[in-house]
N, C-alpha and C positions, 0 to 999 in steps of 0.2 A: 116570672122570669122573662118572661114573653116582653112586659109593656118595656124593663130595662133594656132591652138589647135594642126596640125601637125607638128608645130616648138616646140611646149612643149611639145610633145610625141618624135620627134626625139632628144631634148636635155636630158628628161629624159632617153630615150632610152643608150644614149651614157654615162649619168654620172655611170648608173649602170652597161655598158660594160667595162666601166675605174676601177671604182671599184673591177671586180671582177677581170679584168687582175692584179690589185696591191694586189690582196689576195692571186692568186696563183702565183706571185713573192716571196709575205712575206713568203708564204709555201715553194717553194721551197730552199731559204735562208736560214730559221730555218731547212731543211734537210739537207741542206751543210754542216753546220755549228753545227749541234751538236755534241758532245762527241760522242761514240760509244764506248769509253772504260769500258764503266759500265758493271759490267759481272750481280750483283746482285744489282738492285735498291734499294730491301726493308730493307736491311742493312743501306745504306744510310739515308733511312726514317726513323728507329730506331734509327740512332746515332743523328740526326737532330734532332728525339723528348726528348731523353735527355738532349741535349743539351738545348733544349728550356726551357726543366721542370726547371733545375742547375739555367739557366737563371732569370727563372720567381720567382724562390726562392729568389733566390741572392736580386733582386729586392722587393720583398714581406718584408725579412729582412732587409733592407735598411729605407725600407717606417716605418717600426716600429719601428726603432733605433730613426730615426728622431721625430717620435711621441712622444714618452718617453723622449727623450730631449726636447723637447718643453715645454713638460708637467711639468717639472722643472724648466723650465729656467724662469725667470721674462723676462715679455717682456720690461720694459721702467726699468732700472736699476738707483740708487737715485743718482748715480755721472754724469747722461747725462740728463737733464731732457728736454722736445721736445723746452723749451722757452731759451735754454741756447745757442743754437747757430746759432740763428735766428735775426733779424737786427731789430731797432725798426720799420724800414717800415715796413718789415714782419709781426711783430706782430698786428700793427694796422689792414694791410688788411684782417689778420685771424681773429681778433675781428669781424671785417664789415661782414665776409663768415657770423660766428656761427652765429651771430645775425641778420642776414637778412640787413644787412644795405645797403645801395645807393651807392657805390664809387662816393666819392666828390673828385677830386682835388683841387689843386688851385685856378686855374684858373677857373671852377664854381663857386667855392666859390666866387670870385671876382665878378662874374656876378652878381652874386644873391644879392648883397649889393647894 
């Protein structure tokens, strides 16, 4: 029992020596590799959050236009109506949905005689 609890302390031991070697990898990566040319960051930050504000308007009026259009439009117009371009099968198995009915085929039907 002894040598088990030593093999999952020394496994644990190692997943979290692996770990942190792959942390201070990703760190040093991310300091290679960043810009350095930024004199003033919070300029940056500023333009970013106008940009977001324009963004999130742009979008706010978008979402209202749509609403307002809807809110006028008829939704089933009298030249398409939902039974016009539907097959008589179709129709029957929509009748069977609304009404709760059994789908019968044929071939039940056959049986059941």
């Amino acid at each position: 029992m002894e040598e088990v609890i030593s093999i999952s302390v020394l496994g644990a031991g190692l997943v979290f020596l692996g770990l942190t070697l792959l942390w201070f990898m990703m760190d040093g990566l991310v300091r290679l590799t960043t810009n350095k040319n930024s004199v003033n960051p919070s300029i940056d930050v500023e333009k970013d959050n106008t940009q977001d504000k324009a963004e999130s308007n742009k979008h706010k009026a978008a979402a209202v236009a749509v609403s307002v259009a809807l809110q006028n439009a008829p939704f089933l117009s009298q030249e398409h109506s939902p039974n016009s371009q539907q097959t008589p099968w179709q129709i029957v198995h929509r009748y069977s949905q609304l009404h709760n009915l059994p789908q019968q085929s044929d071939v039940s039907k056959r049986k059941m005689e």
